[in-house]
C-alpha positions in Angstrom: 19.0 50.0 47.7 20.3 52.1 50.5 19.0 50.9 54.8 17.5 53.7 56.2 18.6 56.3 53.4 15.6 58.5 51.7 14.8 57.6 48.0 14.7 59.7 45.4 11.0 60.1 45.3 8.1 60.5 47.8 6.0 57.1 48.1 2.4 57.3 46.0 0.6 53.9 46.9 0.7 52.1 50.6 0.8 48.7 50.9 0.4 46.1 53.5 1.4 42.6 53.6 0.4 40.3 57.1 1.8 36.7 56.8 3.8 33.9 58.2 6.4 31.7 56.0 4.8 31.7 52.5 4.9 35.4 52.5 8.9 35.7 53.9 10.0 33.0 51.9 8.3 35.0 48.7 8.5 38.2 50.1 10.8 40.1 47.0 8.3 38.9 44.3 5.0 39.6 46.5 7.0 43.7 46.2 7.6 43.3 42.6 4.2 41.8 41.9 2.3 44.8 44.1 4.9 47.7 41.6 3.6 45.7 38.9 -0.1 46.2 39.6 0.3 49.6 41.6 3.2 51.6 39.8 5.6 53.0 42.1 7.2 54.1 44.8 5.4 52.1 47.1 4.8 52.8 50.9 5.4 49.3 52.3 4.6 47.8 55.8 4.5 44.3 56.5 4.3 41.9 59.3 5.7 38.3 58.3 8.1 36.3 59.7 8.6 31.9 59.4 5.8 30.4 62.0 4.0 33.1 62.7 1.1 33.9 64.6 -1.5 36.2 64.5 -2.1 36.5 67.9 0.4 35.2 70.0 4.3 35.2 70.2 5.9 32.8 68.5 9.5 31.3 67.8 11.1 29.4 65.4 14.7 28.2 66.7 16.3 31.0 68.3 14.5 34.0 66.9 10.9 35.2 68.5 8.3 37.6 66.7 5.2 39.3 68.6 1.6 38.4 67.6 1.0 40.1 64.5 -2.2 41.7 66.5 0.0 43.1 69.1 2.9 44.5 67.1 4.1 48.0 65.7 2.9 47.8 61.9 -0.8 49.2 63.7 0.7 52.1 65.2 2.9 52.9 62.8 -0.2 52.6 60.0 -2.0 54.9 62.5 0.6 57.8 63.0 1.4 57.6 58.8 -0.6 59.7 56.6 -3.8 59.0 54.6 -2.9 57.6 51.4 -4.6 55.1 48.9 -4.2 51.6 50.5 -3.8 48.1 49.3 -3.5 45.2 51.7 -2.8 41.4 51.4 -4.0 39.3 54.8 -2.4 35.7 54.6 -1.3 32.3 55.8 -3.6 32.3 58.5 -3.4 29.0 59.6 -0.1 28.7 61.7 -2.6 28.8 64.5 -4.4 26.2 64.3 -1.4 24.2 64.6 -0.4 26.1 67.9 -3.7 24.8 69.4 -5.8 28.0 68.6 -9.5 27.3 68.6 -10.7 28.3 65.0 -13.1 30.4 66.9 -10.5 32.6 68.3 -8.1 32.5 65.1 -11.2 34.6 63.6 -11.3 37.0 66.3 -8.0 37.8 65.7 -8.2 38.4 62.1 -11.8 40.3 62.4 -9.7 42.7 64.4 -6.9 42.7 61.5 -9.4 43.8 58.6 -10.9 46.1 61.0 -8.2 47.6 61.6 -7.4 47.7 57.9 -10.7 49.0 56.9 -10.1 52.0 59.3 -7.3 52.7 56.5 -9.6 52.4 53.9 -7.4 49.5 52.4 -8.1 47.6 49.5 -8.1 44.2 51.1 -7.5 40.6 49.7 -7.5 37.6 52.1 -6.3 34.4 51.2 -8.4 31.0 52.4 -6.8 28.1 53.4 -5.5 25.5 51.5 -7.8 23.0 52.5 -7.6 21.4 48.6 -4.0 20.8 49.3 -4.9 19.6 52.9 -7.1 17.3 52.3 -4.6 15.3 49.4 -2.0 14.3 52.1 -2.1 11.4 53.5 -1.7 11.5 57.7 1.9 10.2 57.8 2.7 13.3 55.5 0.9 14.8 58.0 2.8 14.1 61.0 5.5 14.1 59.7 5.3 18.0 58.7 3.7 18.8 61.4 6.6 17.3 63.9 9.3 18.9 61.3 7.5 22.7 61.3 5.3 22.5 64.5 7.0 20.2 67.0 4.5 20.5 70.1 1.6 20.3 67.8 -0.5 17.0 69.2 -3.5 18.0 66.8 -4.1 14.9 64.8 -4.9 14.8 61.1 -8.5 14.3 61.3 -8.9 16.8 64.0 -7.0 19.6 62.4 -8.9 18.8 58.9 -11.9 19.6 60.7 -10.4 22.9 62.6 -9.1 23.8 59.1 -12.6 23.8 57.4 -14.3 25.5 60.6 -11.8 28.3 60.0 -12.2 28.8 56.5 -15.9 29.0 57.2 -15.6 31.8 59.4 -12.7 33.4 57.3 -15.7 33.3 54.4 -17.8 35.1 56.8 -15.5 37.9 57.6 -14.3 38.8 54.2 -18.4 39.1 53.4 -19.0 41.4 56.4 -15.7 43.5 55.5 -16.2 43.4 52.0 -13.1 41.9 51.6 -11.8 39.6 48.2 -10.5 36.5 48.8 -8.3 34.4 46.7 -7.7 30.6 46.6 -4.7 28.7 45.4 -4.3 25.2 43.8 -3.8 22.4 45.4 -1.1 21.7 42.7 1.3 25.1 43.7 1.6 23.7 46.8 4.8 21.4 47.9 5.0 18.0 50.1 3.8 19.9 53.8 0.3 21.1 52.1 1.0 24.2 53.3 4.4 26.1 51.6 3.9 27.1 47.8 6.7 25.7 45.7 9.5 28.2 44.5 8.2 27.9 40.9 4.8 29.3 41.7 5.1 32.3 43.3 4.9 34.9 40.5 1.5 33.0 39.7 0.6 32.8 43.5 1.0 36.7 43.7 -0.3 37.9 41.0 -3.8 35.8 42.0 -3.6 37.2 45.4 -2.7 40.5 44.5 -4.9 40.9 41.3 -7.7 43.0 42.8 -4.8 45.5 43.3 -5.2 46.1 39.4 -6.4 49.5 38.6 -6.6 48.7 35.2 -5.4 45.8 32.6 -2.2 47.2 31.9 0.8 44.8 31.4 2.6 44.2 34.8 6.0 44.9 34.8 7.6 44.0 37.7 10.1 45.8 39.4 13.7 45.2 39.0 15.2 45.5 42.4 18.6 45.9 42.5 19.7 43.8 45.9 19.5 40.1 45.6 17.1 38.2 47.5 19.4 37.2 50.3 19.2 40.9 50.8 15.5 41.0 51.0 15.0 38.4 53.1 17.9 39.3 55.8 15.9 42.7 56.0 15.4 43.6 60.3 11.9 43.9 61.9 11.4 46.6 64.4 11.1 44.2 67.1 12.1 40.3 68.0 14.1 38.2 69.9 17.4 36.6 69.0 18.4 33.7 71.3 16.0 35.2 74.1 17.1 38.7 74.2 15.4 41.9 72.9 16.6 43.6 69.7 14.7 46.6 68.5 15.4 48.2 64.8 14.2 51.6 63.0 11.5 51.7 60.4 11.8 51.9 57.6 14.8 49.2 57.2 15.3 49.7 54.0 14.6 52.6 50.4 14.7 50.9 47.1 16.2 53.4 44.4 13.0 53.8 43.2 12.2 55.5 46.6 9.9 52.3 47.4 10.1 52.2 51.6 10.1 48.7 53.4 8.7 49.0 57.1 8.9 45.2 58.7 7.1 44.6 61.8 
C-alpha cells in the first residue's frame, strides 16, 4: 500500500463507514469484511475517530475531530461521481454521554441517512447496545463512564433511559429511510458495555455488513499488505493535534489492489 499513490485499478464499489471507537479500533477488518461481500477495488470514505460525535467537536486527549455532520466526507461524497453505494452508520451513542438530548442525537443522524440516501447508498445502521447496557451493574457504570467520558454526570439510570429513547427513534428513522439495522449480542461486547471485544469483530462485521451481500458467495476477505498499526495511524483530512490545526489530502492511502481510503 502506497499514501497518496494511484492503484493499479479504477475503484468499482463505494463505500461509507461513519463511527466513533468500535469502528477505528476495527477499522482494517470492517475493509476486508466490506471486499469480502463487495469484491474489489473499493471507493472508501469514512468518518471515525475514538469518542466521537455526530454532531459536535469532540476530543480525546490531545487530538480533536469535527462533528461527523459538519465534516468533509459530505462534500467530498458530493463532488465524487455516481457509483453503486454501500454505507455502514454506527456507534451512535457517544452522545448521549456528552449530554445530547436523544431528541437531538436523531436529528443529527436523520440528516446522515438523508444525506446518504441522496447517494442512493445501501444503508445498514446499527442500534445500540442496550442488551449489553442494561447487564452492568452502576459501579461498572461509572466507572467507564469516568475512564472514557470524564465530564459525563449522567447517571446510570438516567442514561439507561436516554439510551432506550434513542434507540426508539433510531427504529423510526431506519423505517422512514428504509434503512437495515443490525443488533449485536450482549455477549461480543467487553467490561464498558459499549467496545466489542478483539475476538468478535469478524463476526460483528460481517452481521453489520451482511445486507452488503449481492449474493451467497463465500467471503474472502482481503489480504492487505500493511499491518494494522498502519491502518489505524492512517491521517484524516482535518483535526487538531494538541490544539492546533492540521489538514491532510484525501485519499490517505491506495491499497495494491487499487482500493482508495478517504478518512474524514
Amino acid at each position: 500500500m502506497a499514501d497518496g499513490e494511484p492503484g493499479p485499478n479504477r475503484a468499482t464499489r463505494r463505500v461509507v463507514f461513519l463511527g466513533a471507537s468500535n469502528l477505528r479500533r476495527s477499522f482494517r477488518t470492517a475493509l476486508a469484511t466490506a471486499h469480502g461481500y463487495c469484491g474489489g477495488p473499493l471507493e472508501v470514505f469514512a468518518a471515525l475517530g475514538h469518542g466521537r460525535s455526530y454532531g459536535m467537536a469532540s476530543r480525546v486527549l490531545w487530538r480533536g475531530l469535527p462533528g461527523i455532520r459538519e465534516c468533509g466526507i459530505w462534500q467530498a461524497l458530493a463532488q465524487a461521481p455516481p457509483a453503486p453505494t454501500a454505507a455502514a452508520v454506527t456507534d451512535i451513542g457517544n452522545d448521549l454521554l456528552y449530554g445530547a438530548a436523544p431528541a437531538t442525537i436523531a436529528g443529527w443522524v436523520d440528516e446522515a441517512l438523508g444525506r446518504l440516501a441522496a447517494q442512493n447508498a445501501r444503508t445498514t445502521m446499527t442500534m445500540l447496545p442496550l442488551a449489553s447496557v442494561a447487564r452492568m451493574r452502576e459501579w461498572q457504570y461509572h466507572v467507564a463512564s469516568r475512564c472514557l467520558f470524564p465530564k459525563c454526570r449522567l447517571g446510570f439510570v438516567e442514561m439507561l433511559d436516554r439510551a432506550q429513547d434513542l434507540n426508539a427513534r433510531l427504529r423510526a428513522l431506519a423505517a422512514a429511510h428504509g434503512v437495515t439495522t443490525a443488533e449485536l449480542p450482549a455477549a461480543w461486547f467487553g467490561f464498558d458495555a459499549i467496545h466489542l471485544r478483539r475476538g468478535t469483530w469478524s463476526e460483528a462485521w460481517g452481521k453489520i455488513l451482511t445486507d452488503w451481500r449481492d449474493d451467497d458467495r463465500v467471503v474472502a476477505h482481503a489480504n492487505f499488505s500493511h499491518s494494522k498499526f498502519a491502518i489505524r495511524s492512517l491521517k484524516p483530512a482535518e483535526r487538531r493535534m494538541f490544539g492546533k490545526p492540521q489538514r491532510f489530502a484525501q485519499p490517505c492511502a491506495t491499497l495494491h489492489d487499487g482500493t482508495m481510503i478517504s478518512l474524514y
